[in-house]
Backbone of each chain as nested JSON, in Angstrom:
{
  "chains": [
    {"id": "A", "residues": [
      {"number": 1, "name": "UNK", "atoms": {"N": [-60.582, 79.225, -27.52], "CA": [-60.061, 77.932, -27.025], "C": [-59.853, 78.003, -25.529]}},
      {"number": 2, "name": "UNK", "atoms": {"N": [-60.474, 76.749, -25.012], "CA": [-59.954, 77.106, -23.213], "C": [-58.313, 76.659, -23.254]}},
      {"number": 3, "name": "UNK", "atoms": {"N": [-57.983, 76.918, -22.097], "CA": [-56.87, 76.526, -21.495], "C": [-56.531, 75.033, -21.785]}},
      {"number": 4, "name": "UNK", "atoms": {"N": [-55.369, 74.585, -21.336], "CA": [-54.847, 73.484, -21.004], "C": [-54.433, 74.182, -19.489]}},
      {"number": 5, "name": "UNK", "atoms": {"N": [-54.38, 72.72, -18.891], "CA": [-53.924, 72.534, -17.213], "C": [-52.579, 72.123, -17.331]}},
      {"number": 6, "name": "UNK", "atoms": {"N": [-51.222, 72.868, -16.859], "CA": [-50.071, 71.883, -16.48], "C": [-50.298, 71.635, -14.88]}},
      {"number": 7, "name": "UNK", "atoms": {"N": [-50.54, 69.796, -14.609], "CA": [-49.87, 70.101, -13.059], "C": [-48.883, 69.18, -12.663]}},
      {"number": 8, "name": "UNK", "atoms": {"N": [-48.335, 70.14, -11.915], "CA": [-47.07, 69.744, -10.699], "C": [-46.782, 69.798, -9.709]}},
      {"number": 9, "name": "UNK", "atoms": {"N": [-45.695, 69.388, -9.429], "CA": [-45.642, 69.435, -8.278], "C": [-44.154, 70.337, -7.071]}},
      {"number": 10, "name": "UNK", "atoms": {"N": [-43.751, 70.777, -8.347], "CA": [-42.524, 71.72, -7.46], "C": [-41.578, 70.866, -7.549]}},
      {"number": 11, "name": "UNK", "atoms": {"N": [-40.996, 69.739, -7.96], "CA": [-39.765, 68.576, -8.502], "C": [-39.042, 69.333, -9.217]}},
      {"number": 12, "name": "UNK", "atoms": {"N": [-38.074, 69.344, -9.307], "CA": [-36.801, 69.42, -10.787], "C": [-37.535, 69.358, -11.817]}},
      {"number": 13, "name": "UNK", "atoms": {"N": [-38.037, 68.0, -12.295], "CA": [-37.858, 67.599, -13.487], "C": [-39.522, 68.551, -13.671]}},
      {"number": 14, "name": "UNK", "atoms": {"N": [-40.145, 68.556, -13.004], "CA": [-41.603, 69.755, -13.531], "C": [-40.95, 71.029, -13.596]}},
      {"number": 15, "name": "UNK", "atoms": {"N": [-40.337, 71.188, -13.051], "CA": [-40.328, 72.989, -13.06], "C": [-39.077, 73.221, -14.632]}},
      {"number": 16, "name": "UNK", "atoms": {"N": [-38.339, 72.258, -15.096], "CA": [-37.79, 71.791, -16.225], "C": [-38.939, 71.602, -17.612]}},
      {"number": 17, "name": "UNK", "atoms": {"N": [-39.383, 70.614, -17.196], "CA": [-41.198, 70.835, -18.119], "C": [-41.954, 72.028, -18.176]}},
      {"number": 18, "name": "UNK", "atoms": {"N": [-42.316, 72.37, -17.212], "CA": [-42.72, 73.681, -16.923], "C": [-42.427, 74.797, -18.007]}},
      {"number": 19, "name": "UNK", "atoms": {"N": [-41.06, 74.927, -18.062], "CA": [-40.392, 75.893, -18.761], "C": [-40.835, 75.605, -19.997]}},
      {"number": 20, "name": "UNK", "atoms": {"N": [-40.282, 74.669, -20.852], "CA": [-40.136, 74.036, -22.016], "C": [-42.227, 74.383, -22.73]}},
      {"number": 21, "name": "UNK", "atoms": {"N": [-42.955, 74.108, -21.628], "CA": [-44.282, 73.599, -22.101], "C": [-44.688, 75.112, -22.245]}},
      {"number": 22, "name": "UNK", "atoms": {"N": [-44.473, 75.807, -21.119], "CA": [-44.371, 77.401, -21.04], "C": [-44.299, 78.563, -22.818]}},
      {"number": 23, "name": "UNK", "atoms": {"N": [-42.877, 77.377, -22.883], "CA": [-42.154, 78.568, -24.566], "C": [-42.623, 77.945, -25.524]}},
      {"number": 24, "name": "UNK", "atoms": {"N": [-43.167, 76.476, -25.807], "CA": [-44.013, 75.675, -26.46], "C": [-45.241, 76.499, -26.921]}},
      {"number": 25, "name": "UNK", "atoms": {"N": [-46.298, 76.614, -25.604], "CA": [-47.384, 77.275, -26.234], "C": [-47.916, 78.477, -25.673]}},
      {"number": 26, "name": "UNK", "atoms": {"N": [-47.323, 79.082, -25.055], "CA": [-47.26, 80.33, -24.462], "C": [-47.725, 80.302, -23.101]}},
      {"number": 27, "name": "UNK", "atoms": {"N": [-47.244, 81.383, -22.459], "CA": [-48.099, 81.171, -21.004], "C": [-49.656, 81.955, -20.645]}},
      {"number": 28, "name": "UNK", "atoms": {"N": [-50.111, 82.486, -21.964], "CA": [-51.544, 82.212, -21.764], "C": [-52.362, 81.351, -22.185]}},
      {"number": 29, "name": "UNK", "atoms": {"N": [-51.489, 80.305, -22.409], "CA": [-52.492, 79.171, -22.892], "C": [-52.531, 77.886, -22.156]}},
      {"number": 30, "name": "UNK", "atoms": {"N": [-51.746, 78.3, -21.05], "CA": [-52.079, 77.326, -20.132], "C": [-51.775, 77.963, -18.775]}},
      {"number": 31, "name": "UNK", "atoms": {"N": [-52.865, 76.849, -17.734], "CA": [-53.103, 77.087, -16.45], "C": [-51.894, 76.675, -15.46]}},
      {"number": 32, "name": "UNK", "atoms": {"N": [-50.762, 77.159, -14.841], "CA": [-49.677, 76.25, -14.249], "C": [-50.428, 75.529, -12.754]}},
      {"number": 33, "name": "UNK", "atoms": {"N": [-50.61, 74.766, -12.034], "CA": [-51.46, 74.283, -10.945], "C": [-50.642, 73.101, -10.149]}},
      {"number": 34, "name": "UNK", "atoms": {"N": [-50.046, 74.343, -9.31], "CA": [-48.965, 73.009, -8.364], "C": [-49.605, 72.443, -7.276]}},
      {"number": 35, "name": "UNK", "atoms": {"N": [-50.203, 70.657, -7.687], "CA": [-50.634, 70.035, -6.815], "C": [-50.262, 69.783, -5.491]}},
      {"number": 36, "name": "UNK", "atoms": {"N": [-48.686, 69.819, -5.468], "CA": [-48.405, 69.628, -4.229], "C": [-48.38, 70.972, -3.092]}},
      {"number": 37, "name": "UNK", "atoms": {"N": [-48.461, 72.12, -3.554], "CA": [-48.996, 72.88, -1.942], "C": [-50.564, 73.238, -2.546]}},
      {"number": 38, "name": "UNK", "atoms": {"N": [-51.186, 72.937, -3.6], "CA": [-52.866, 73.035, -3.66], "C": [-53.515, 72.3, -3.696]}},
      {"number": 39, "name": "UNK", "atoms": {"N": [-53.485, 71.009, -2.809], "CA": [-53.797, 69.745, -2.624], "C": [-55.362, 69.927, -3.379]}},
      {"number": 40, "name": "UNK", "atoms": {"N": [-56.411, 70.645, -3.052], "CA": [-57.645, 70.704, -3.06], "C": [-58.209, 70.596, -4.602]}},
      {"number": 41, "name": "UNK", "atoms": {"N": [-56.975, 70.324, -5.407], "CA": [-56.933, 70.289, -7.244], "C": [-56.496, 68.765, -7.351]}},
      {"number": 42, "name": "UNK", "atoms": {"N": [-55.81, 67.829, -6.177], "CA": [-55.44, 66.877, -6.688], "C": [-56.517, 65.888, -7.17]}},
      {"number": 43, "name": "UNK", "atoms": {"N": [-57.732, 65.82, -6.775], "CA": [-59.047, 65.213, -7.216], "C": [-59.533, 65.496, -9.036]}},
      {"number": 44, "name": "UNK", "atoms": {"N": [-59.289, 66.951, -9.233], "CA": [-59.681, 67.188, -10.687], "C": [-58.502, 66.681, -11.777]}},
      {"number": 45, "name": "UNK", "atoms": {"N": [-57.326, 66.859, -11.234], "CA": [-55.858, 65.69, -11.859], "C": [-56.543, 64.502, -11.976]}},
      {"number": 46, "name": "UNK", "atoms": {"N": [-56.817, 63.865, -10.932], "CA": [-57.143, 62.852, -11.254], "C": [-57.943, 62.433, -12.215]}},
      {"number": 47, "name": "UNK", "atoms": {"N": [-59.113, 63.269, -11.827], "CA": [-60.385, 62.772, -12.885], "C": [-60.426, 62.811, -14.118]}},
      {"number": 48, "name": "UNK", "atoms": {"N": [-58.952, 64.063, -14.742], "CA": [-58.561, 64.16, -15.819], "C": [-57.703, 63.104, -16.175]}},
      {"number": 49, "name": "UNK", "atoms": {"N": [-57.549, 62.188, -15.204], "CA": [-56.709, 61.102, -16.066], "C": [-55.255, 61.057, -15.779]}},
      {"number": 50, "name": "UNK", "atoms": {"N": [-54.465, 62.256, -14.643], "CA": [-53.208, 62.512, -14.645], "C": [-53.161, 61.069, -13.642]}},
      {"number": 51, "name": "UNK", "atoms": {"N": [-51.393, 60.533, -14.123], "CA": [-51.21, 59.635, -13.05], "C": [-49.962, 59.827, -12.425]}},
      {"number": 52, "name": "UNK", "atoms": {"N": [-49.404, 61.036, -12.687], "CA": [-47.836, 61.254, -12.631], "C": [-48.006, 62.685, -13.015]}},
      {"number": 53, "name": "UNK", "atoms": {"N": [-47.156, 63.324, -12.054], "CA": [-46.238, 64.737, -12.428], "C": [-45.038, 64.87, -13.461]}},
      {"number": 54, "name": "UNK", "atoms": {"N": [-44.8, 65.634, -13.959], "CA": [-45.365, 66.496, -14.539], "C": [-46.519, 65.948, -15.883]}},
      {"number": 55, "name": "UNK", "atoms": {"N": [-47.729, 66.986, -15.965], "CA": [-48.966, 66.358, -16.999], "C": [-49.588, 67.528, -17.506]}},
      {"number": 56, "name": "UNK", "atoms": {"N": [-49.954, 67.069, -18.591], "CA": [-50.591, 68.438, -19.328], "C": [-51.73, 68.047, -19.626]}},
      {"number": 57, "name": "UNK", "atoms": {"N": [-52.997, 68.647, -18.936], "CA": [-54.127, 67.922, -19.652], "C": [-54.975, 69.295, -20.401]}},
      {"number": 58, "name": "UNK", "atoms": {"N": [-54.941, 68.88, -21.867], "CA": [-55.251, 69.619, -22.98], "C": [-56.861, 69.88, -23.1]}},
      {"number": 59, "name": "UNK", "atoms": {"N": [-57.294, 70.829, -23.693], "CA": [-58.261, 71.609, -23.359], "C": [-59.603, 70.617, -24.037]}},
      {"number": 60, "name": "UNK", "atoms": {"N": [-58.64, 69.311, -24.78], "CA": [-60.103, 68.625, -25.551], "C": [-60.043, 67.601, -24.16]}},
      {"number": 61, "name": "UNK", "atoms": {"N": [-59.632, 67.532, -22.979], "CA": [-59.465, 66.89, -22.153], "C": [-58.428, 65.685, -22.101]}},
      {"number": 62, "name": "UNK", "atoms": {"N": [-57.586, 65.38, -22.734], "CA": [-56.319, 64.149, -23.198], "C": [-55.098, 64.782, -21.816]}},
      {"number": 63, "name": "UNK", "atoms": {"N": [-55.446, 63.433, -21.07], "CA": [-53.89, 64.276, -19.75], "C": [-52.323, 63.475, -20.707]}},
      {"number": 64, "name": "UNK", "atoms": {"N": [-51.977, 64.004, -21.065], "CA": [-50.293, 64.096, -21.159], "C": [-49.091, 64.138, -20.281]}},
      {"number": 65, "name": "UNK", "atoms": {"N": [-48.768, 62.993, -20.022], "CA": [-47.828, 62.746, -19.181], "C": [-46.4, 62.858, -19.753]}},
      {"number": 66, "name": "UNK", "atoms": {"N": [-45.569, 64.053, -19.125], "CA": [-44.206, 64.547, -19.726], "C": [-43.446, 64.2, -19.022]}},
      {"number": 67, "name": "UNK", "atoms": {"N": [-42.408, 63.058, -19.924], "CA": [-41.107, 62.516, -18.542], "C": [-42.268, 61.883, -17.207]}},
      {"number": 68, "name": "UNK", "atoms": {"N": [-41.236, 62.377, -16.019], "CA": [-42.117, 61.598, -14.753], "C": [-41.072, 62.282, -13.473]}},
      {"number": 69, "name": "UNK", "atoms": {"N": [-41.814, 63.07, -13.158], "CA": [-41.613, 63.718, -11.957], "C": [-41.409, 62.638, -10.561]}},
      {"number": 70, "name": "UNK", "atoms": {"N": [-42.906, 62.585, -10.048], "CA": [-43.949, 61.918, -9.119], "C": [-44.891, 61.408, -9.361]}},
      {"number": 71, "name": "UNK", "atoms": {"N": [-45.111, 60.141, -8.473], "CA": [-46.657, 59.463, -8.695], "C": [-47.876, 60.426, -8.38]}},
      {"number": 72, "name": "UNK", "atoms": {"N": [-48.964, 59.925, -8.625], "CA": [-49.635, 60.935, -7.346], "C": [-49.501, 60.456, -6.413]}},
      {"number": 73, "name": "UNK", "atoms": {"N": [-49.355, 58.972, -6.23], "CA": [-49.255, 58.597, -4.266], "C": [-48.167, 59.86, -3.843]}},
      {"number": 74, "name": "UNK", "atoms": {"N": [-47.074, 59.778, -4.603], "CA": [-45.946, 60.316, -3.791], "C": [-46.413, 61.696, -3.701]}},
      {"number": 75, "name": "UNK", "atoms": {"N": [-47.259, 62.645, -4.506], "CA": [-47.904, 63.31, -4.439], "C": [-48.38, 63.838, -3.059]}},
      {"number": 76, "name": "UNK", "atoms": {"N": [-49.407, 62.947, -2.99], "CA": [-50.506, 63.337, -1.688], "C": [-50.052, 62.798, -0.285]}},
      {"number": 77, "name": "UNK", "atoms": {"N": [-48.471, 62.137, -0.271], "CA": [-47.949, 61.751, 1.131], "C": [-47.344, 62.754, 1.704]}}
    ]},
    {"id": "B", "residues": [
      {"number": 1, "name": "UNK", "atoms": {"N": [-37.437, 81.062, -34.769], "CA": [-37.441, 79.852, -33.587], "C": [-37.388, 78.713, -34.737]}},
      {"number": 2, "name": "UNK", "atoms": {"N": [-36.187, 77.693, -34.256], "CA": [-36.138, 76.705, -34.749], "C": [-37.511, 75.665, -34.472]}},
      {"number": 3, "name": "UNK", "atoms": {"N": [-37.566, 74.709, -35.29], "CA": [-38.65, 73.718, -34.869], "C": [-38.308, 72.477, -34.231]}},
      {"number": 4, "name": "UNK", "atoms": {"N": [-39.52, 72.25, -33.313], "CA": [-39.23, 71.116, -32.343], "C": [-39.58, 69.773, -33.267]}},
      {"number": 5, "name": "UNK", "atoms": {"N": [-39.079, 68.404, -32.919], "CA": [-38.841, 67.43, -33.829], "C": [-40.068, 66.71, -32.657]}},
      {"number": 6, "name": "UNK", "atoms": {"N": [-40.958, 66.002, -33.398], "CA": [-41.885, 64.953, -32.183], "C": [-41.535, 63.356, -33.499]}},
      {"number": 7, "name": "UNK", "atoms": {"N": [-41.037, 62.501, -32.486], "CA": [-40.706, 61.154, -32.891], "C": [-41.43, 60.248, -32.595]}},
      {"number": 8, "name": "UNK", "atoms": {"N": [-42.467, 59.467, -33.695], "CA": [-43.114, 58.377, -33.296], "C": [-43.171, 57.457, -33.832]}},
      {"number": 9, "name": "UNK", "atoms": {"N": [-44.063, 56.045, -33.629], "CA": [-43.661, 55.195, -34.42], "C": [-44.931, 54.408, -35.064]}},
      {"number": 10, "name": "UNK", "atoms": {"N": [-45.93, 55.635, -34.975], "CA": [-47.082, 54.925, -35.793], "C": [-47.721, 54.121, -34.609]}},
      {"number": 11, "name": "UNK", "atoms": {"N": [-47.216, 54.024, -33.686], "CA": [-48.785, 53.055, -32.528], "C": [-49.804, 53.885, -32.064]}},
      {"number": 12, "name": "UNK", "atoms": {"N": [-50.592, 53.25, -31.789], "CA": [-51.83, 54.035, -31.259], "C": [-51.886, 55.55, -30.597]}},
      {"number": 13, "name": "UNK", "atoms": {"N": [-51.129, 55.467, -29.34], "CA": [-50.494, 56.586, -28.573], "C": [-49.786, 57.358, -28.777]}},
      {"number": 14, "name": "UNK", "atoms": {"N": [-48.921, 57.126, -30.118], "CA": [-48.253, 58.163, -30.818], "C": [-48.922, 59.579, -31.679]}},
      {"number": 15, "name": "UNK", "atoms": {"N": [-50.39, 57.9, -32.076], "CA": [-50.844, 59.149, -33.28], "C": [-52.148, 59.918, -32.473]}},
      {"number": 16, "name": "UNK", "atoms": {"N": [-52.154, 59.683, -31.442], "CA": [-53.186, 60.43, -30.22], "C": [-52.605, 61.843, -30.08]}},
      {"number": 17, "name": "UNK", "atoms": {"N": [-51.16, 61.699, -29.671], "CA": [-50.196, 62.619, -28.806], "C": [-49.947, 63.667, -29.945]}},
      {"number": 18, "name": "UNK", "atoms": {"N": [-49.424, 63.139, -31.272], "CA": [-49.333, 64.109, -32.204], "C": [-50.233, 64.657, -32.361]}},
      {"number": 19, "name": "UNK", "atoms": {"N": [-51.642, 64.475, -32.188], "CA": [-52.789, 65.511, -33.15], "C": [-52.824, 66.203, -31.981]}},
      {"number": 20, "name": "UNK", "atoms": {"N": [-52.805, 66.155, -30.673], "CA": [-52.379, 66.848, -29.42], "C": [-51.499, 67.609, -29.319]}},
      {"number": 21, "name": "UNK", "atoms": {"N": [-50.205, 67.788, -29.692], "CA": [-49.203, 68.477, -29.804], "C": [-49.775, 69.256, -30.865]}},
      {"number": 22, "name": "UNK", "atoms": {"N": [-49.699, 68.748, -32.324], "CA": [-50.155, 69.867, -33.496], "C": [-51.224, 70.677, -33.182]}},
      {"number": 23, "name": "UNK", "atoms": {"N": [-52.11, 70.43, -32.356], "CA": [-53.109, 70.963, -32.089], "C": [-52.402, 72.078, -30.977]}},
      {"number": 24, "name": "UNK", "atoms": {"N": [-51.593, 72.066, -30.138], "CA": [-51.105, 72.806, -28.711], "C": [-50.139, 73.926, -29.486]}},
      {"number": 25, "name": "UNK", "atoms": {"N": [-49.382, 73.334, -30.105], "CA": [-48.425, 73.897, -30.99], "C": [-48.159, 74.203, -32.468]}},
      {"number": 26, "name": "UNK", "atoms": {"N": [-48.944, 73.967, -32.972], "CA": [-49.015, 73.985, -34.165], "C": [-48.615, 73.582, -35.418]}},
      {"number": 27, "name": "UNK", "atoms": {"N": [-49.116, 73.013, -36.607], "CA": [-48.043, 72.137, -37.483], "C": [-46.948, 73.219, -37.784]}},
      {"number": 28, "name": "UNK", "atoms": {"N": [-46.989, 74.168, -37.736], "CA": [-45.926, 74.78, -38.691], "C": [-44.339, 74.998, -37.845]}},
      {"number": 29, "name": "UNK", "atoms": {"N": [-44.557, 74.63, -36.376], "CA": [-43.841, 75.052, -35.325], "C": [-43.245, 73.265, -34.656]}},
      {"number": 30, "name": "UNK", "atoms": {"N": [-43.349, 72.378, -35.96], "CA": [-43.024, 70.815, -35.434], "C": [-42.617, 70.245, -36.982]}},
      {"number": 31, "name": "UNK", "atoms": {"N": [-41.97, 69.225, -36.384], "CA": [-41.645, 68.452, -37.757], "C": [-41.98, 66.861, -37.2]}},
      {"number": 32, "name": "UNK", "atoms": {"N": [-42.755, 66.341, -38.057], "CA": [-42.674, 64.8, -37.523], "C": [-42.205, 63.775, -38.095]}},
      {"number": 33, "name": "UNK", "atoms": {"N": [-42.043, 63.107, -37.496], "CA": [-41.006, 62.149, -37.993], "C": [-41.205, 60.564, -37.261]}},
      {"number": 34, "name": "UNK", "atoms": {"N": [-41.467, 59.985, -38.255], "CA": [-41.735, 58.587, -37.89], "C": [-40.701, 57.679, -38.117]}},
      {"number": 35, "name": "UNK", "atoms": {"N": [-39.835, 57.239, -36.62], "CA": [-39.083, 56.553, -36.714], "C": [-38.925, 55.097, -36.463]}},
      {"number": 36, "name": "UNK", "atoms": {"N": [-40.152, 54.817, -36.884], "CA": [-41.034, 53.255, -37.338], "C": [-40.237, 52.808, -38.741]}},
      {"number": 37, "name": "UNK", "atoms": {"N": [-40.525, 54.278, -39.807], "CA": [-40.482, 53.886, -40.981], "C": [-39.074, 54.439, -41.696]}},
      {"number": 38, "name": "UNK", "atoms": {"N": [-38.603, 55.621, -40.288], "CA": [-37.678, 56.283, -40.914], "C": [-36.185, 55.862, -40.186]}},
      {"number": 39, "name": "UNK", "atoms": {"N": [-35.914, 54.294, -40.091], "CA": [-35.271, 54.184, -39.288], "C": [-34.143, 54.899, -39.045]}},
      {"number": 40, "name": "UNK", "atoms": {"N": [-33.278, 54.858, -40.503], "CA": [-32.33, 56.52, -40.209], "C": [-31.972, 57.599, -39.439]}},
      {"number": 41, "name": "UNK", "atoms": {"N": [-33.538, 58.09, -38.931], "CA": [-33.53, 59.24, -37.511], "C": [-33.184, 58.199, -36.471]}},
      {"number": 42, "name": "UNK", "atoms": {"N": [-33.025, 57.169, -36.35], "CA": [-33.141, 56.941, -35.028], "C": [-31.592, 57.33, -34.341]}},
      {"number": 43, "name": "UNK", "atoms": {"N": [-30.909, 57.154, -34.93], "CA": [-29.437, 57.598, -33.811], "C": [-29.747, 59.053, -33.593]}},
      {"number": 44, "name": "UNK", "atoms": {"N": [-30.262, 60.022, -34.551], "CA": [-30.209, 61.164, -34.006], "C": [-30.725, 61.874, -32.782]}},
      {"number": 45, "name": "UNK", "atoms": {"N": [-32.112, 61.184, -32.975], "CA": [-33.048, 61.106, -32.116], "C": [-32.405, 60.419, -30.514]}},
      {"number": 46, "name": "UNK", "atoms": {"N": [-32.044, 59.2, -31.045], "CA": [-31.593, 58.558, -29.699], "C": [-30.171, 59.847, -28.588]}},
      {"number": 47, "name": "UNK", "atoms": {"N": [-29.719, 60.101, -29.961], "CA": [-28.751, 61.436, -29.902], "C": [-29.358, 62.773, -28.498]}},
      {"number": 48, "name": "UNK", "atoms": {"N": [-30.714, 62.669, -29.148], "CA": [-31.213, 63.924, -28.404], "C": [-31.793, 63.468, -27.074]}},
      {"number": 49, "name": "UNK", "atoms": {"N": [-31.364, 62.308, -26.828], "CA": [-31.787, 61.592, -25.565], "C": [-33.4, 60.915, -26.023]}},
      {"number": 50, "name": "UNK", "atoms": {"N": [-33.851, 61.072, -26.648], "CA": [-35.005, 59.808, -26.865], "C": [-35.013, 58.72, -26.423]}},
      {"number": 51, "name": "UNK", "atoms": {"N": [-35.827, 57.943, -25.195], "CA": [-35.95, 56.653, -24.53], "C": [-37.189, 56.104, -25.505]}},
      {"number": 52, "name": "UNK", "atoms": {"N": [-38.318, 56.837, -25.55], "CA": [-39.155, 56.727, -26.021], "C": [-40.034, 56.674, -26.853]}},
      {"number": 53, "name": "UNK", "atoms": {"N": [-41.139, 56.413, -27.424], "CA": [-42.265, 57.379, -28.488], "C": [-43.182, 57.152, -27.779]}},
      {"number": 54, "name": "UNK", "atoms": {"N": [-43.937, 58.107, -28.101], "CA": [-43.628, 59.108, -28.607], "C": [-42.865, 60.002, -27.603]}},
      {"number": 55, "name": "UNK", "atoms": {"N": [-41.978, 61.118, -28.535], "CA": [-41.019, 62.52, -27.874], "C": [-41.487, 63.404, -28.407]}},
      {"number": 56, "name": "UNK", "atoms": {"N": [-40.744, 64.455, -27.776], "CA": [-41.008, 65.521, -28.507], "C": [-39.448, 66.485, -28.223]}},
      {"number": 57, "name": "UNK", "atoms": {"N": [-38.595, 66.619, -29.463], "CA": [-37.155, 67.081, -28.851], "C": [-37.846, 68.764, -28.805]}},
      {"number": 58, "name": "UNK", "atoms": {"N": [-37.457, 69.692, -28.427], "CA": [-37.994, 71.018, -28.193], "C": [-36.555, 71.707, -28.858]}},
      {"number": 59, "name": "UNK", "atoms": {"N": [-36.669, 72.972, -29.533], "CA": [-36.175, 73.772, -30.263], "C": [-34.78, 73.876, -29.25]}},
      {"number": 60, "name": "UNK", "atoms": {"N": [-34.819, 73.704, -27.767], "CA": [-33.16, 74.237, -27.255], "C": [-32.925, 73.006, -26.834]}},
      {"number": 61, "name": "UNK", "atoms": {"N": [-33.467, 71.488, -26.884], "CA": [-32.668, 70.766, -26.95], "C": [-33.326, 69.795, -25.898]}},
      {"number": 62, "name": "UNK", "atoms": {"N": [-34.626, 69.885, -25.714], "CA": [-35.125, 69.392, -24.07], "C": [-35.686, 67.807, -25.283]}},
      {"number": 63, "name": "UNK", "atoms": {"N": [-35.768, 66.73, -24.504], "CA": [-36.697, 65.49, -24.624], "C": [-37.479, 65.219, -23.535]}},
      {"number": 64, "name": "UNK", "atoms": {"N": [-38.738, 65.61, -24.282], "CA": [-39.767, 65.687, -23.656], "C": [-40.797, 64.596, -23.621]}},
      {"number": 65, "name": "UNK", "atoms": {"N": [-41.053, 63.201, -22.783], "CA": [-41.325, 61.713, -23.466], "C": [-43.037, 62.143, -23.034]}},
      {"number": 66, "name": "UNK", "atoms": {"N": [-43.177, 62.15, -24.024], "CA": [-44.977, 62.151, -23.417], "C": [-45.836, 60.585, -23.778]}},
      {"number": 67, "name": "UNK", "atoms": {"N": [-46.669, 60.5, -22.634], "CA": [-46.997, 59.184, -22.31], "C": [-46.207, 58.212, -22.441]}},
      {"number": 68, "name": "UNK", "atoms": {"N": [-46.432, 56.904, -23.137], "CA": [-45.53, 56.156, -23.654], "C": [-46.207, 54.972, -24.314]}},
      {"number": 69, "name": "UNK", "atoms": {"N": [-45.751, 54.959, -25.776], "CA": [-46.073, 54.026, -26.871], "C": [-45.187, 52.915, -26.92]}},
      {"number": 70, "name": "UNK", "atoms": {"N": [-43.775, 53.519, -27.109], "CA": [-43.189, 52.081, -27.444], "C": [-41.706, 52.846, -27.041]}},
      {"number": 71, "name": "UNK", "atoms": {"N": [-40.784, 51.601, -26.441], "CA": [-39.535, 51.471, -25.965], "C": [-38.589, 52.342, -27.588]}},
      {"number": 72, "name": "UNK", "atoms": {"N": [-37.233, 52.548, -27.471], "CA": [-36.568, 52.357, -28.488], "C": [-36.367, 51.085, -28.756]}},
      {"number": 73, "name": "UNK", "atoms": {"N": [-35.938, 50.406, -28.145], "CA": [-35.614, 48.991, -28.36], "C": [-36.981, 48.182, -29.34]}},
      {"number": 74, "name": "UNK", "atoms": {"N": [-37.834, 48.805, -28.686], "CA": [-38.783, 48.149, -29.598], "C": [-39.086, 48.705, -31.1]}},
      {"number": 75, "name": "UNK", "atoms": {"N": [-39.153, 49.819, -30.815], "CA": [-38.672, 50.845, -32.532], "C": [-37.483, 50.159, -33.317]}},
      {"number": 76, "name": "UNK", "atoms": {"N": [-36.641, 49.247, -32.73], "CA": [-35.282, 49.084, -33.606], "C": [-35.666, 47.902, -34.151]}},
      {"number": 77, "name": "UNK", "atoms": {"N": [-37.19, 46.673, -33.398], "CA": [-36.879, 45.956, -33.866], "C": [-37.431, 45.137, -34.624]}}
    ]}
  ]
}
């Protein structure tokens, strides 16, 4: 099975998700990918469908939006 | 490890998110609960901080709202 992607952005409420999604399904089963200091990933978020931090996009490709961190605008400002 | 509770209410986006979750986490590691039909859970649920459906309460207590199907308010009515 590939990975799932969590991304975030370094907020409270992600690094709170983070954890939780972490003991959920282990941390080799997903990729952690903090958009906001690896800007150069915020394009593949997107294309996966993320519209908001914190998001889990699952390995059949479905982005999952957990709670709500950040937009991506607020993201990439 | 206790099991995490995911609350939905039978709409479209609920029953997306669950085969997503069961699939991430596994059935044996969730209990679901449809509080469409089961109106009963709903104070508990609302209890565990549930705004939403679909949730997902997590084994130490986190509510975790992924995407979003339907209000509580609209579950009650």
């Amino acid at each position: 099975m590939s990975k799932s992607i969590f991304y975030h952005a370094g907020c409270p409420v992600c690094i709170s998700v983070e954890y939780d999604i972490v003991n959920l399904i282990g941390s080799n089963n997903v990729e952690i990918v903090n958009i906001g200091e690896n800007k150069s990933r915020i394009p593949e978020a997107e294309a996966a469908g993320v519209k908001s931090v914190p998001a889990l996009v699952t390995s059949n490709g479905n982005a999952l939006h957990i709670n709500f961190g950040a937009s991506m605008a607020d993201v990439k400002a």
